[in-house]
Structures are given as structure tokens and as C-alpha cells.
N, C-alpha and C positions, 0 to 999 in steps of 0.2 A: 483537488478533485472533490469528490462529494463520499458521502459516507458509502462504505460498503457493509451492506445489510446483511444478515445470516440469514435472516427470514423474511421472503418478500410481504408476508404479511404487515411488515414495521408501520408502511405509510410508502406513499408513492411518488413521485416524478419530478417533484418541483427541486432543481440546483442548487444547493446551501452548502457552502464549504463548514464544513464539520470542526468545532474545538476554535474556530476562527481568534477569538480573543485570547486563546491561551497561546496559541500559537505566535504572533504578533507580540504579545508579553516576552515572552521567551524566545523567541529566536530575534526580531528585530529591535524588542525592546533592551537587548543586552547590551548596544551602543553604549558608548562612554554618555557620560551626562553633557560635557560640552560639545558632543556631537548631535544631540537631541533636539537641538534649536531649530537647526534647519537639517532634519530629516539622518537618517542612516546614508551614508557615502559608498558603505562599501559593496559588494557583489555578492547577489545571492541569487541562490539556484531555486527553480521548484520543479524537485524531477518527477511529479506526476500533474501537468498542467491542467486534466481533463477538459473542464470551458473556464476555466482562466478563474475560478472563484476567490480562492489563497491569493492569485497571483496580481489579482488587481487590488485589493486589500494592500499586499507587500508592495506595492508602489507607490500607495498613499504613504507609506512610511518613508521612503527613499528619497534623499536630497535631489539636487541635479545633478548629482555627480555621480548617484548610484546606479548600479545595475542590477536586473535582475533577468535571468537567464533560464526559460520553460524547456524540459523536457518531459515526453511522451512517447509511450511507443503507438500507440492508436492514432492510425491517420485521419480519424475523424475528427482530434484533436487542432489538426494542422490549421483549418478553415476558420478556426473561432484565435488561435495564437496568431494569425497573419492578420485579423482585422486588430488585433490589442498594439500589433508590433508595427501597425499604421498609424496608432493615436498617439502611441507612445516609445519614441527612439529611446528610452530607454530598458524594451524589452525585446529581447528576439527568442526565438525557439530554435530547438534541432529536434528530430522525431527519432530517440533513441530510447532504451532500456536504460534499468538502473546499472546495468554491468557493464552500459559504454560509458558511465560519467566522465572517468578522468581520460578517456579517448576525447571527448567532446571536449572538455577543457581545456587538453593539450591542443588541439584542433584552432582552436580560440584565444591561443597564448594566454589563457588566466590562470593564476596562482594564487593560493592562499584565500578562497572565498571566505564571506564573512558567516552565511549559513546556508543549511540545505536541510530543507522539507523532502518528507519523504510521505506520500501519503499511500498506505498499500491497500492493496486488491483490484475487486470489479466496482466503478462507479455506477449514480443512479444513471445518468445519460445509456451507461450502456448495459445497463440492467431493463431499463423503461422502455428499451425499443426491441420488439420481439423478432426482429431479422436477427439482431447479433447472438442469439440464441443461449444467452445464460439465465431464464428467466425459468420458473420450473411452473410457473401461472398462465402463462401463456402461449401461443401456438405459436413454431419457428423452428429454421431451422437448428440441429441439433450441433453447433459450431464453437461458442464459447472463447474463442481467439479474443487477446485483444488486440492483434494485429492481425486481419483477416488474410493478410497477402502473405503471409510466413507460413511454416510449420502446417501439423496435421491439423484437423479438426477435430472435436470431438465426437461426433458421430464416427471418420476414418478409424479413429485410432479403437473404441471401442467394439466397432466391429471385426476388428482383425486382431486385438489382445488374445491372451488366452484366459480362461478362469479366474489365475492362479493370481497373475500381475494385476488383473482387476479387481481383484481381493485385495489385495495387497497397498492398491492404492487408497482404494476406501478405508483401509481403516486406519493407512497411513498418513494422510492429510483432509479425512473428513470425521475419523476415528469415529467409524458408524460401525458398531458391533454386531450388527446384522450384513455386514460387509460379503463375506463367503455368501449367505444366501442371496444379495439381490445379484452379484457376480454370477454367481446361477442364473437366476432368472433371466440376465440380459445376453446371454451364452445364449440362452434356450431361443431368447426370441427374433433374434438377430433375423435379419439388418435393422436396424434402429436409423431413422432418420429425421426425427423430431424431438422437440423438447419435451412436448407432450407425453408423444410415445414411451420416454423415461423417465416420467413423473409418474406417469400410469404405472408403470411398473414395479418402481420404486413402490409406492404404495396399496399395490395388489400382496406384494413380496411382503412388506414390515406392515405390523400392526400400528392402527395412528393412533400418536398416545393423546393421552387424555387431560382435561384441563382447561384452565383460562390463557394461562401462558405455554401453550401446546405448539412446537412447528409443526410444518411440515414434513412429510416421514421422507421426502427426496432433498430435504435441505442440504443432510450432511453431504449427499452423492453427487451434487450439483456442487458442490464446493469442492470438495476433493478431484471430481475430473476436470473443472478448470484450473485448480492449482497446478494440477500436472500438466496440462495441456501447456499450460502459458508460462514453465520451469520457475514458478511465482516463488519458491520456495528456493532455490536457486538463484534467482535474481536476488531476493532478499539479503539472503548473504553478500552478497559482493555487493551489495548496493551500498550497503552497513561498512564493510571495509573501504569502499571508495567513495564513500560522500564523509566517513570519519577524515580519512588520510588528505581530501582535497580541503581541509579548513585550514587557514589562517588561523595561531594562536589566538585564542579569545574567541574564535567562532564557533557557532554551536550546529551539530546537528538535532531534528527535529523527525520525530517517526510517528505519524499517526498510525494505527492500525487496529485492526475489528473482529479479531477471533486471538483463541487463547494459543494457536499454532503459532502464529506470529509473533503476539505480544512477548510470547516464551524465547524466541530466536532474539528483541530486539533486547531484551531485561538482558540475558544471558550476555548479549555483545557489548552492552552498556556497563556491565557489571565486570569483565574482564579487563577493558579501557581503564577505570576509574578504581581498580584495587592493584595492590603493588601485587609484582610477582613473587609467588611460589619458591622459596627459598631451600634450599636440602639443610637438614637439622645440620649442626656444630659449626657451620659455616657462618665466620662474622658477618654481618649485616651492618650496615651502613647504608644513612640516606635511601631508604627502600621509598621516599614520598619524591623522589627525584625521577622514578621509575613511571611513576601515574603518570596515564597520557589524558584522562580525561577525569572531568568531576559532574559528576549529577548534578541538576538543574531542580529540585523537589523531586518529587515522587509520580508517581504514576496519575495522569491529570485525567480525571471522567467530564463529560458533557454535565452543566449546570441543569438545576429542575426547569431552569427555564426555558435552555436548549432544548433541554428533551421534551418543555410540551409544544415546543413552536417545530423540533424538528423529531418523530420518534425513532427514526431509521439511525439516529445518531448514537443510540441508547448503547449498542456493542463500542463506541470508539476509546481508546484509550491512546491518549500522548506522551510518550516519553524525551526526554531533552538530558544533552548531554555537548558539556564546553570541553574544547583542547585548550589543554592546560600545558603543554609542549611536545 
């Protein structure tokens, strides 16, 4: 998918798969040397396909023997994977969450994939078109899903919260410190039925700070009720456990992601895989390095100066990479 922007100010519309070359280094690049010649063989997944950017890249690297395998929960996704999975028999799609990976695998009889991209959030496709309603610049409705056929809305669910849980989300997954008072305000003004409407407010409510590099004062609140709406924070988790557990030794997982809420869950998961366990003092130890299930790939990878002047919405993304080592 494409970058997911903190601040719709970044840059606007145009499809660019984000970190693209680090990506491709590190997860398809990890191939053996004498499998290099003629492409990667094995099977990899891309569980957030959005219009197919990563995913047509990752087949250029793929022999004829390889696979790669798009998942999405956004049906709008389906239309652009069915015209790729026409050019190309070696890619098909399922339109699932990160939490049904290994349901879809099983589904699929595959075992031991070679890697799996994880790219998280809201992409530009569905940031740039103001029906889907996550956009805090534009008029729409007030929705935020990325699967518009599930779950609530975010207009439903905020008009029928109470205070207290709307508080509580803002400062819990947008950790906007003026959290309690736009909670108030949007108590007060209900029914909310646009994006507008809660951008308006959002910024009647908090004072807009000041600056060259200043957001938007509804940025944090437009990020915090999509996370929640769309259990983003949730999916995460079990996404990070089931696209770890579906590798194939020697295969890596690959996590892009675009705020310090995520990057903080994927460091954390990555950092528990890749250090032996916690031993109780006087207790012998032996072979605690037989214990490690994974081993870090470098360090935390930022968009090049050059990404960032050709793409600026990329400037928040950070990739993290991590091999099963057994």
C-alpha cells in the first residue's frame, strides 16, 4: 500500500509504495545467492495489497516458481488484485485482515512462507477520495472503515459513545492531551455526520499550534477514531504473531509503519522474538541462544532524502525486518 500520512498536509494523491527498495533488499533480497539468478521461488505474502504497488515490484523479483499471495481487508482493493491476478498466475488474492493470515494459509494449504510485508494503517487511495471519510480536509462522510460493509462507523459509534470512552480513546491511540475537552465538545454537538463537521470542531475545541511544521489540530482525533473503529491496534497484534509463526526458517517478516503507536508495538514484538528468554536467578542456563526465534535485519530503516523529496507523505514511515531463525 502507500504511505499513511499523519498529516494530510504531507502531499497528496499520487500511488508510491513507500521504503519500496528497502523493502525488496530485505525481505526478497534475503534469498540464497544461488537462488538469485533466476528470481526468489519461494512464497510470499503482501497482507495489505492496497492497488498492488509492493506487490508488483515483489514479482519482479519472483522466479516462475514463486508465489505471491495479496491480502486486504478493503474491497476496493479486490478490483485492481483481480486485474494483476489476470496478468499474472503467479499472484492471487483473498480480502482478509491481518488476524485471518494463517486461516487464509491454512485455507490455501501453504506452509512455511518465504516473507510477509505488513504495511500498516490508512493508505493514500483511501485517504484521497473523500466518500471513505478519513480525510479531516475534506467534505464526507463521517465513516473512516476500511471495510465499509463491517462494523460501525465512525460517525455511529461517536454519536452514541459516552464522554468518558471518547476521552479515553483520543488519548489512547491519538494521545491528543486535549483529548477530555474535544470529547466534550463532540458530546455537546452531536449528531456528527461529516468529516468536516469534526475537523470544525476539533479545531474550534484546541488551539492550532503554531509553526512551519505545525499540523492540524484534528489530526491526532482523526487517527485515534479510525484506529479504533477499524481494531487497527488489535489487528496489529495478531498480525505480528501470525505472519511471525507462518515463516519458513530463514524467512523474514517486514513491517512498514507511520506513527510512534505502532512502530512502539512492532520494536517491542521484534525485540521479544530476537532476545533469549528471562531466566529466574541461580537457575543453570545453558544454550539460552537456542531459545531465539528471530534475529533483527539492521535497524529501524527511514525513507532516503530522495524518497522524501520525490514522495513527502513518506517522511513518517519506518521499516522494521526480522528473520526466523527457528
Amino acid at each position: 500500500m502507500t504511505e499513511r500520512p499523519t498529516d494530510e498536509s504531507a502531499g497528496a494523491g499520487e500511488h508510491v509504495p513507500v521504503l519500496l527498495q528497502e523493502v525488496l533488499t530485505h525481505l526478497v533480497g534475503s534469498s540464497r545467492a544461488s537462488e538469485r539468478a533466476d528470481g526468489e521461488s519461494g512464497i510470499f505474502v503482501d497482507a495489505t495489497f492496497g492497488r498492488g504497488g509492493h506487490s508488483r515490484k515483489l514479482l519482479e523479483r519472483l522466479s516462475a516458481q514463486g508465489q505471491l499471495l495479496g491480502l486486504d481487508r478493503d474491497p476496493e482493493a479486490l478490483a485492481e488484485a483481480q486485474r494483476l491476478a489476470g496478468q499474472d498466475p503467479r499472484f492471487s488474492f483473498c480480502q482478509a485482515r491481518f488476524s485471518e493470515l494463517q486461516d487464509v494459509l491454512k485455507d490455501q494449504q501453504i506452509e512455511g512462507v518465504r516473507g510477509v510485508l505488513m504495511d500498516v494503517g490508512v493508505s493514500s487511495p483511501q485517504l484521497d477520495r473523500p466518500e471513505r471519510g478519513f480525510s479531516f480536509t475534506a467534505q464526507g462522510p463521517l465513516d473512516m472503515r476500511m471495510n465499509p460493509e463491517e462494523g460501525s462507523s465512525a460517525a455511529e459509534w461517536l454519536n452514541q459513545a459516552d464522554e468518558a470512552e471518547i476521552a479515553q480513546v483520543l488519548w489512547m491511540y491519538g494521545e491528543e492531551r486535549q483529548s477530555r475537552r474535544i470529547a466534550r465538545a463532540i458530546v455537546a454537538a452531536r449528531p456528527l455526520t461529516t468529516t468536516l463537521e469534526l475537523a470544525d470542531l476539533v479545531s474550534q475545541a484546541v488551539p492550532r499550534p503554531r509553526g512551519p511544521q505545525r499540523k492540524h489540530p484534528a489530526t491526532r482525533t482523526f487517527q485515534a477514531v479510525r484506529i479504533f473503529v477499524n481494531e487497527e491496534a488489535q489487528e496489529l497484534d495478531q498480525g505480528l504473531q501470525q505472519g511471525f509463526s507462518s515463516l519458513a526458517v530463514g524467512g523474514r517478516l517486514a513491517v512498514i509503519s507511520f506513527h510512534s503507536l505502532e512502530d512502539r508495538k512492532v520494536k517491542h514484538a521484534f525485540r521479544q522474538l530476537s532476545q533469549p528468554p528471562k531466566m529466574p536467578r541461580r537457575l543453570p542456563v545453558r544454550n539460552l541462544d537456542q531459545e531465539v526465534q528471530g534475529r533483527l535485519i539492521g535497524g529501524p530503516m527511514k525513507p532516503s532524502l530522495a524518497e522524501l523529496n520525490a514522495n513527502p507523505r513518506s517522511r513518517s514511515a519506518t521499516l522494521r525486518v526480522i528473520e526466523k531463525v527457528r
